[in-house]
C-alpha positions as CSV (number, residue, x, y, z in Angstrom):
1,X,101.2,77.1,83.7
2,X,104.8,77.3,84.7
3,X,106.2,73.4,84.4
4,X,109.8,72.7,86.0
5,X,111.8,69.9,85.0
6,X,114.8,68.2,86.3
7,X,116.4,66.3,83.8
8,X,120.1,66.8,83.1
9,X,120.7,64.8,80.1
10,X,117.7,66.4,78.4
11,X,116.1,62.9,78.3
12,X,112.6,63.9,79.1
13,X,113.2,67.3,76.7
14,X,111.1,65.9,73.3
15,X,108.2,64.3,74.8
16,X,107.9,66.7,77.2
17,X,108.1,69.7,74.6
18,X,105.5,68.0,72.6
19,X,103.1,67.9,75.7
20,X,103.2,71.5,76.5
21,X,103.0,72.8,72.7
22,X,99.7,70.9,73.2
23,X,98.5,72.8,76.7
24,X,100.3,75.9,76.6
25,X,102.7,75.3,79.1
26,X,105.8,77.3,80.3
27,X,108.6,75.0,80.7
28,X,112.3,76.0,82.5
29,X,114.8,72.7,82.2
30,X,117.1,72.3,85.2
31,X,120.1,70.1,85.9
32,X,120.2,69.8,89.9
33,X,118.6,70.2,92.8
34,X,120.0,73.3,93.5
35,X,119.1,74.8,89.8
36,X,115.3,73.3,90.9
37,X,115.5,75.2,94.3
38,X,116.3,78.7,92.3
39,X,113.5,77.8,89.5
40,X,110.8,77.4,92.4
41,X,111.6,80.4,93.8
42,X,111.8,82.6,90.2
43,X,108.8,81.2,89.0
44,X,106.4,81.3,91.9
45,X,103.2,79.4,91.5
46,X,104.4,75.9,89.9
47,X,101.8,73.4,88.7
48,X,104.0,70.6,87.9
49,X,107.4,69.4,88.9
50,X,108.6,66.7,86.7
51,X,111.7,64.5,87.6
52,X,114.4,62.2,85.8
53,X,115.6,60.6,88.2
54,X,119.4,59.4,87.1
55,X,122.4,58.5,88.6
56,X,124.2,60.4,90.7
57,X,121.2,62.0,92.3
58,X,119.2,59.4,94.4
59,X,115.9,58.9,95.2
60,X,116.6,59.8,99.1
61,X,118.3,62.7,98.0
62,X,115.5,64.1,96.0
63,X,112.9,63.3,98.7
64,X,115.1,65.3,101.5
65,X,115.4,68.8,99.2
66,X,111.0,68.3,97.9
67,X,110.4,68.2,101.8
68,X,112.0,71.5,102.3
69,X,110.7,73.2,98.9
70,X,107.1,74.4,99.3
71,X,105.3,73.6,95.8
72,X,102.1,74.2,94.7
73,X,102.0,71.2,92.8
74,X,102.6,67.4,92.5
75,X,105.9,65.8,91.5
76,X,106.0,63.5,88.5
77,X,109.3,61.1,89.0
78,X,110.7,59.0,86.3
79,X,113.1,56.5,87.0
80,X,114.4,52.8,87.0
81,X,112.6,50.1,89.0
82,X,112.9,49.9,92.5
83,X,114.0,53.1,92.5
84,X,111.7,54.6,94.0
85,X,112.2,53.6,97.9
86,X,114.1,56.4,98.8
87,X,110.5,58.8,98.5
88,X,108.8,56.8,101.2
89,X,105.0,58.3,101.5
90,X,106.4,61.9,100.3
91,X,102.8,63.4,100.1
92,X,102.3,64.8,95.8
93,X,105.2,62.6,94.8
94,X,104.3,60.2,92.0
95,X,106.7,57.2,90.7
96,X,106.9,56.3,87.2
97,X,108.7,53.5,85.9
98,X,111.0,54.4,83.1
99,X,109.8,52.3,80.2
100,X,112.7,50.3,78.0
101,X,111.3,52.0,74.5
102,X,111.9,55.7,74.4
103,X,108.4,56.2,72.6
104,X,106.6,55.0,75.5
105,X,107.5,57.7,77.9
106,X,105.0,60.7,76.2
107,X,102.1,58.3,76.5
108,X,103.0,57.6,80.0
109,X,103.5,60.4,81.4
110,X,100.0,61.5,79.6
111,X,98.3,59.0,82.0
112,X,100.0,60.1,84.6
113,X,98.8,63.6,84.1
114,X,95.3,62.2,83.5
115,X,95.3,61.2,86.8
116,X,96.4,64.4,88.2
117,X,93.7,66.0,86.5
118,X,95.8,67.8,84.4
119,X,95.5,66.7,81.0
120,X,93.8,68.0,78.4
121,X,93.6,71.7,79.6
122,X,93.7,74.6,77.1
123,X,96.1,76.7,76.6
124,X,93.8,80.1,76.3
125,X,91.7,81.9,78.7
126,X,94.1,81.1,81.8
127,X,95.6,83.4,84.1
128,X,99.3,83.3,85.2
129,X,102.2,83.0,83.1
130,X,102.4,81.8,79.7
131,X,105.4,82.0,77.2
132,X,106.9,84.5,79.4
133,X,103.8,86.5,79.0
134,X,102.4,87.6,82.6
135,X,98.8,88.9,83.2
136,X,95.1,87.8,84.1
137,X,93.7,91.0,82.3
138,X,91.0,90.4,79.6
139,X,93.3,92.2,77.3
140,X,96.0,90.0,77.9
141,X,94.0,86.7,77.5
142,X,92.1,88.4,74.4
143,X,96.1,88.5,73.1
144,X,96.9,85.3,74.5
145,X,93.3,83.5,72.9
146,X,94.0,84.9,69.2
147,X,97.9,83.5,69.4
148,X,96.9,80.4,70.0
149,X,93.8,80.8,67.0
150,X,97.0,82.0,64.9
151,X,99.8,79.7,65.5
152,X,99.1,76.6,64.2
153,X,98.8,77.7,60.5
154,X,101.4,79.8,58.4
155,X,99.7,83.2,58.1
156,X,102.3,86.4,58.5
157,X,101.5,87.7,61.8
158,X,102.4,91.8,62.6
159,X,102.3,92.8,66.3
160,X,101.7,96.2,67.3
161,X,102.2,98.2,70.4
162,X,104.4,100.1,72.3
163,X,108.4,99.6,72.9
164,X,108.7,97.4,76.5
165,X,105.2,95.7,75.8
166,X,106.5,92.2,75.2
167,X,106.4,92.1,71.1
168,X,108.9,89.6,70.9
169,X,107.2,87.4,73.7
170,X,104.4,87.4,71.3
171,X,106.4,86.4,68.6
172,X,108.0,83.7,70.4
173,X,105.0,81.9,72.2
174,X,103.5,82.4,68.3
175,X,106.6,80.1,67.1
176,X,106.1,77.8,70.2
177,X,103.0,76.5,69.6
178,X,103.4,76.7,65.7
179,X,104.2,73.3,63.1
180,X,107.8,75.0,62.9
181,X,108.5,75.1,66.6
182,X,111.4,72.3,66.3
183,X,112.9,74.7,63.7
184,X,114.9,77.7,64.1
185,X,113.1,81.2,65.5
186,X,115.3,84.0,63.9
187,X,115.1,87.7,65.1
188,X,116.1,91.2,63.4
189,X,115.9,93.9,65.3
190,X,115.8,96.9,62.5
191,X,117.1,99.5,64.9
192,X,120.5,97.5,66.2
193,X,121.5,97.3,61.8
194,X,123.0,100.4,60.2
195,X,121.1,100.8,57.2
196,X,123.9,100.3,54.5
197,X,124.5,96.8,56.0
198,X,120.4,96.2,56.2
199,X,120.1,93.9,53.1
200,X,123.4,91.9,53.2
201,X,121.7,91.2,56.6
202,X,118.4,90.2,55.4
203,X,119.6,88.0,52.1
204,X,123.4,87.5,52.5
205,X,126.2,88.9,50.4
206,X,128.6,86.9,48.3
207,X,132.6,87.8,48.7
208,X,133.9,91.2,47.1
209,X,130.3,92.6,46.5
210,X,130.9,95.7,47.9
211,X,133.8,97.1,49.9
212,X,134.6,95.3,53.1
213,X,132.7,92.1,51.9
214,X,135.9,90.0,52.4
215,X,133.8,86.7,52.7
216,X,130.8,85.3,51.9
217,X,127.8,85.9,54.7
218,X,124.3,84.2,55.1
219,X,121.7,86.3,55.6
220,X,118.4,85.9,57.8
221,X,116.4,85.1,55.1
222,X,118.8,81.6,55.0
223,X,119.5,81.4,58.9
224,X,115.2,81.1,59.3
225,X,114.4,78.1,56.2
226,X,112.1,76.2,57.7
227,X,111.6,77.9,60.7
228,X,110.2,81.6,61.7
229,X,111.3,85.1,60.7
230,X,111.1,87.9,63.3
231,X,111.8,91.1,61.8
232,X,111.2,93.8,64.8
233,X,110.5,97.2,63.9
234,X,109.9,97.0,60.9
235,X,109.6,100.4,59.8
236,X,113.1,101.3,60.1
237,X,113.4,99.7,56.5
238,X,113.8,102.3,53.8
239,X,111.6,102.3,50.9
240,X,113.6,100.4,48.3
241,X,114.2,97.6,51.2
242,X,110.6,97.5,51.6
243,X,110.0,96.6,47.7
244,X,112.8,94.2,48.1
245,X,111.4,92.5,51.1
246,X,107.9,92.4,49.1
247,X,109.2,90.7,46.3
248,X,110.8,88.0,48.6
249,X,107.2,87.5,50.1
250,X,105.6,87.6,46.9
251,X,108.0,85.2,45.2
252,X,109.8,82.8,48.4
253,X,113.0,83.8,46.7
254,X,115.9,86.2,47.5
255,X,119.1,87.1,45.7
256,X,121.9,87.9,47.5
257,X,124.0,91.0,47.4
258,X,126.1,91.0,44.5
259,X,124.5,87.6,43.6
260,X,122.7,86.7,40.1
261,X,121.3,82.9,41.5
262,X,117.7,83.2,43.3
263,X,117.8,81.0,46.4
264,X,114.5,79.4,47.6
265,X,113.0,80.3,51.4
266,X,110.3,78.7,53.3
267,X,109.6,80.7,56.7
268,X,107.2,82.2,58.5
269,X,107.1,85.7,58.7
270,X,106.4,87.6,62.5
271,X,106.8,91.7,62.2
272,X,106.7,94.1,64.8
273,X,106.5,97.8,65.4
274,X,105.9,100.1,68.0
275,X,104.9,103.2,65.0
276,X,101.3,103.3,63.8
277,X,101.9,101.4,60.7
278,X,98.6,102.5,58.5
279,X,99.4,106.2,59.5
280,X,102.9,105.6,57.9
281,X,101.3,104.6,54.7
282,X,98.9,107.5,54.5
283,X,102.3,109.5,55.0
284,X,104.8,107.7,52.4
285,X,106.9,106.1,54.7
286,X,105.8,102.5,54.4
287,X,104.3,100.6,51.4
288,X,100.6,99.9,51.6
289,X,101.3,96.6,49.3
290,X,103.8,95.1,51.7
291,X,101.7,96.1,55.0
292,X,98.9,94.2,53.7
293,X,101.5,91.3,53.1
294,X,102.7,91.4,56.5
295,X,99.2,92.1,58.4
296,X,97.5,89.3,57.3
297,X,97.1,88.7,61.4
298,X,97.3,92.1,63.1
299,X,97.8,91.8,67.1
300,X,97.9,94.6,69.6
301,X,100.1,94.1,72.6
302,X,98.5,96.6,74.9
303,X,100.7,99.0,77.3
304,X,100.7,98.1,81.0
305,X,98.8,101.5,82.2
306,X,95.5,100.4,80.1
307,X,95.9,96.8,82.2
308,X,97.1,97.9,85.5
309,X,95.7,94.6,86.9
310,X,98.4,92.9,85.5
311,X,101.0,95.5,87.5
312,X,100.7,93.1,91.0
313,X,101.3,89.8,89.3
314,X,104.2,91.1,87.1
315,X,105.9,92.6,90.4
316,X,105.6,89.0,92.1
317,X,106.7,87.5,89.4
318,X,109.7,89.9,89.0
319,X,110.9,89.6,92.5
320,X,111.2,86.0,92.6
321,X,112.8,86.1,89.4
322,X,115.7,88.9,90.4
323,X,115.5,87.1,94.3
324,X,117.1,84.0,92.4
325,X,119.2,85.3,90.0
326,X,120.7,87.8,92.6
327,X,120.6,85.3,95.4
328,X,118.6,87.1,98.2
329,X,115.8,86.2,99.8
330,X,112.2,87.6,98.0
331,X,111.1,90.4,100.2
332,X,108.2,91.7,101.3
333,X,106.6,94.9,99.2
334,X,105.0,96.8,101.4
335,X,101.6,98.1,100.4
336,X,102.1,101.4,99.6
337,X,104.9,100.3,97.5
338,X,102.7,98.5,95.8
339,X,100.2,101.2,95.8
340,X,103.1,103.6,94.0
341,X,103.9,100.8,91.5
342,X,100.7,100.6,90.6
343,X,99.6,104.2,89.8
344,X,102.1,104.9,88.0
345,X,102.2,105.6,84.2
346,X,105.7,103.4,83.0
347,X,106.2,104.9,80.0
348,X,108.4,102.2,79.2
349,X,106.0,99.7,79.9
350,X,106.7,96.1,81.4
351,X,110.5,96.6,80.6
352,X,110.6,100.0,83.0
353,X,108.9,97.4,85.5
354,X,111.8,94.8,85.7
355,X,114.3,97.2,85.6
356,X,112.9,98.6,88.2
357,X,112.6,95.5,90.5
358,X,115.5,94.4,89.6
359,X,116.7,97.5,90.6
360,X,114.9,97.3,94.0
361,X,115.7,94.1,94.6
362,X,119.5,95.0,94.7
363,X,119.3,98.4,96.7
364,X,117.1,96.7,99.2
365,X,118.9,96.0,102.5
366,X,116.4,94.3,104.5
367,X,113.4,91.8,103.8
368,X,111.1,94.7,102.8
369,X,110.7,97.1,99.7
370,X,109.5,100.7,100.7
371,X,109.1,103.6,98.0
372,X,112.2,105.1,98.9
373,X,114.4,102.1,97.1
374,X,112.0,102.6,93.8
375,X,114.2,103.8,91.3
376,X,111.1,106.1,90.1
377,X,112.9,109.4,90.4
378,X,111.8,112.6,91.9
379,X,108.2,113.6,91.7
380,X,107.5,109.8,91.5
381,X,104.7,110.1,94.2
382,X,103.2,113.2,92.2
383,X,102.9,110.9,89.2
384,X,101.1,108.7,90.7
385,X,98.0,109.5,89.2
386,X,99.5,109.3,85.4
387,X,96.7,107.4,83.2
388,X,93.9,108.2,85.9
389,X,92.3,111.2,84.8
390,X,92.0,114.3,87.2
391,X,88.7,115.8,88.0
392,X,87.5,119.0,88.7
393,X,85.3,119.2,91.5
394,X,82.1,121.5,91.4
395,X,81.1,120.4,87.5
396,X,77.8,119.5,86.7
397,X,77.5,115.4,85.6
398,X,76.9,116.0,82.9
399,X,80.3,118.2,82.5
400,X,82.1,115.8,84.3
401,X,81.6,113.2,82.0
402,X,82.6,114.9,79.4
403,X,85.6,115.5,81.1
404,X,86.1,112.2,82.0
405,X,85.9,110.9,78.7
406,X,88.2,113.5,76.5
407,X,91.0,113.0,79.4
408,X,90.5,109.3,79.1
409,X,90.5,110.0,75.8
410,X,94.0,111.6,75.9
411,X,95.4,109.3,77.9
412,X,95.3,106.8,75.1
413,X,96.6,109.3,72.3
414,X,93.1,109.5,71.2
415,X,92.8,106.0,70.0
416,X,88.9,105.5,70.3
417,X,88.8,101.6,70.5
418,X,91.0,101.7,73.5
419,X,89.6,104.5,75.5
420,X,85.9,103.0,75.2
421,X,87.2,99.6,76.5
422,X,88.4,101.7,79.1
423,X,85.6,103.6,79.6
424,X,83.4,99.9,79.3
425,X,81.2,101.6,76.8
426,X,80.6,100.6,73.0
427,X,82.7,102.2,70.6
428,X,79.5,103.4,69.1
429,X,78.3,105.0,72.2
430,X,81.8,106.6,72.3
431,X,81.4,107.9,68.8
432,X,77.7,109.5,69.5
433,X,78.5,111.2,72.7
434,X,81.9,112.8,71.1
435,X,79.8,113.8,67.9
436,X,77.4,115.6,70.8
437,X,80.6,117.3,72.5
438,X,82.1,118.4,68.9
439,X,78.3,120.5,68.3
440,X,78.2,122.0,72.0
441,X,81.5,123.3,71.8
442,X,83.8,122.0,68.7
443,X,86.7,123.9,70.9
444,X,86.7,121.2,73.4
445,X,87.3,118.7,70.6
446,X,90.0,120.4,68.6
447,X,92.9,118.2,70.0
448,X,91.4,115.2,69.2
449,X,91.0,115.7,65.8
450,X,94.2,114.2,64.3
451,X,93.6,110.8,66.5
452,X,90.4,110.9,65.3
453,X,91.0,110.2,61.7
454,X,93.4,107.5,62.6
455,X,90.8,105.3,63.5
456,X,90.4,105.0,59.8
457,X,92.3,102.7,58.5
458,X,94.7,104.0,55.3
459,X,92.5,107.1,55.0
460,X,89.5,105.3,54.2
């Protein structure tokens, strides 16, 4: 539920915060009409405006730009007594009086919502846009229903999935709705940190520790007390890292580089990585005791070709987004646009799809998108039919299925769980029609082999 609000002295910002930790809202602050204008037009469908109304804006003011903005929603104003006179009978426009005690404003703008009928909704199992996070496709409200199970209590959380598929979204909305949330969310991206400079960025280093340390530095580890930890990609840490970042789990304490004092931490910890982190263990490269650390909560953010339903609402939601930002009216997609966009495979997941918007959205030199302003490349419109497995025509149906399934099959890396959701059969099922493939013709299954045994968790 995307929530804008007008307030530019941040007046409305804590109670306001504490509301939508509480529903799940998406909230975007703005300090003038015109910001407010932009926001409606980024963010699309907008359940609730809210408004502080201060000096200089007026009340008249604000009721001539509402009348030309077309919002799905009603408008919440707060502001002095008799204030209010300049809104006349604007239809979805409710007054508040500002109450004298600060502390008064949450619970009153609570019965406002009451009123509205939009109080007390949960956060999970809605469609739309939440945290950022964009999609109505059971896999994304699955992910969006055990975030909201998970944040509330301490538990290290590790997020799997591909690079582009929103991770650190993940990790943020998981810190949003968290006890920490007023505290600081900190994020380490492994891959942007040459590794001899890893741990003096993880635990700090003290002056002349090592060449070039001509000052003392505070590492993550100190930046993140109280708050959240994201360390992204994780396995880009070598080995003796990894021990060192177990111990720091194990214990709550670090010691920085070319230090001898241990130095207390309390934080959350949130990993992430796009490599198969159990196959990395059965191959040496990452430390079964610290993966069990770190997975307490495992959550898989699934790529964008195994939830192409959420390909139509991420493309709206981009081009209002990229409309505002690069000040152009949205345009129209036309529908085989649309139809291109959507059967194609995006490697690079939701991040491929805004850059390519954005992308469109700039090349575009009329009201419309066609295919031809797609920065796809060549052999785009061959594509097309990446993640939708081919047939052969002329094969039995029995044969058929079987081909069905193994491309289906492929088309996930051979990851079983995924390709029987796909497939909307029971992973058992899955299992007993492959096991009948493998004694027709144990050829056909040879390929599949390796993915096979990664189903098993750490070779068991």
């Amino acid at each position: 539920m995307n929530v804008l609000i007008l307030d530019d002295q941040l007046g409305l910002s804590v109670p306001v915060r504490r509301l939508a930790s509480l529903r799940g809202w998406q909230t975007h602050f703005v300090g003038s009409l015109h910001e407010l204008e932009l926001a409606v037009h980024a963010h699309g469908r907008t359940a609730l405006v809210l408004v502080n109304l201060q000096p200089p804006l007026t009340a008249w003011e604000l009721g001539q730009r509402l009348r030309g903005l077309a919002l799905d929603g009603p408008v919440v104003v707060l502001s002095e007594a008799g204030c209010e006179d300049g809104l006349g009978e604007l239809p979805g426009v409710v007054w508040l009086e500002r109450p004298s005690d600060e502390a008064e404003v949450e619970p009153r703008l609570e019965r406002a919502l009451s009123r509205l009928g939009l109080a007390g909704q949960p956060a999970a199992g809605r469609a739309g846009s939440q945290h950022g996070i964009v999609g109505q496709s059971p896999q994304v409200v699955e992910v969006l229903a055990k975030v909201e199970k998970v944040a509330p209590g301490d538990a290290n959380v590790c997020i799997s999935g591909e690079s582009g598929t929103g991770k650190d979204l993940i990790a943020r909305a998981i810190h949003a709705q968290s006890a920490r949330r007023d505290r600081p969310l900190v994020t380490l991206d492994c891959t942007a940190i040459p590794e001899g400079l890893m741990e003096s960025h993880l635990f700090g280093h003290v002056r002349g520790s090592f060449t070039g340390a001509v000052d003392h530095r505070t590492g993550f580890f100190a930046l993140a007390h109280t708050g959240t930890l994201f360390i992204d990609e994780i396995s880009e840490l070598n080995l003796p890292l990894q021990a060192k970042l177990l111990r720091v789990i194990q214990t709550r304490e670090f010691i920085k580089v070319g230090g001898n004092k241990p130095t207390h931490t309390d934080i959350r910890l949130i990993t992430a990585s796009n490599k198969d982190l159990r196959r990395a263990v059965r191959e040496g490269t990452f430390r079964e005791d610290l993966y069990y650390r770190i997975a307490v909560v495992m959550i898989e953010m699934p790529p964008l070709r195994e939830r192409r339903g959420d390909i139509a609402p991420l493309v709206e939601h981009f081009l209002r987004k990229f409309s505002a930002a690069h000040h152009k009216r949205v345009p129209r997609l036309l529908p085989r646009a649309l139809e291109l966009l959507t059967g194609y495979g995006w490697p690079g997941n939701v991040r491929q799809l805004e850059n390519c918007i954005e992308q469109a959205i700039v090349l575009c030199e009329n009201d419309t998108i066609d295919v031809d302003v797609l920065p796809l490349g060549e052999g785009a419109q061959k594509r097309r039919g990446e993640g939708r497995p081919g047939l052969t025509p002329g094969l039995t149906l029995r044969a058929l299925e079987q081909q069905y399934i193994l491309q289906t099959l492929e088309s996930v890396s051979g990851n079983r769980t995924q390709a029987a959701r796909l497939l909307g059969i029971s992973l058992r099922c899955l299992q007993y029609k492959l096991k009948a493939y493998r004694q027709e013709g144990p050829e056909a299954l040879a390929q599949y082999s390796r993915a096979a045994e990664d189903q098993h968790p750490l070779g068991v």
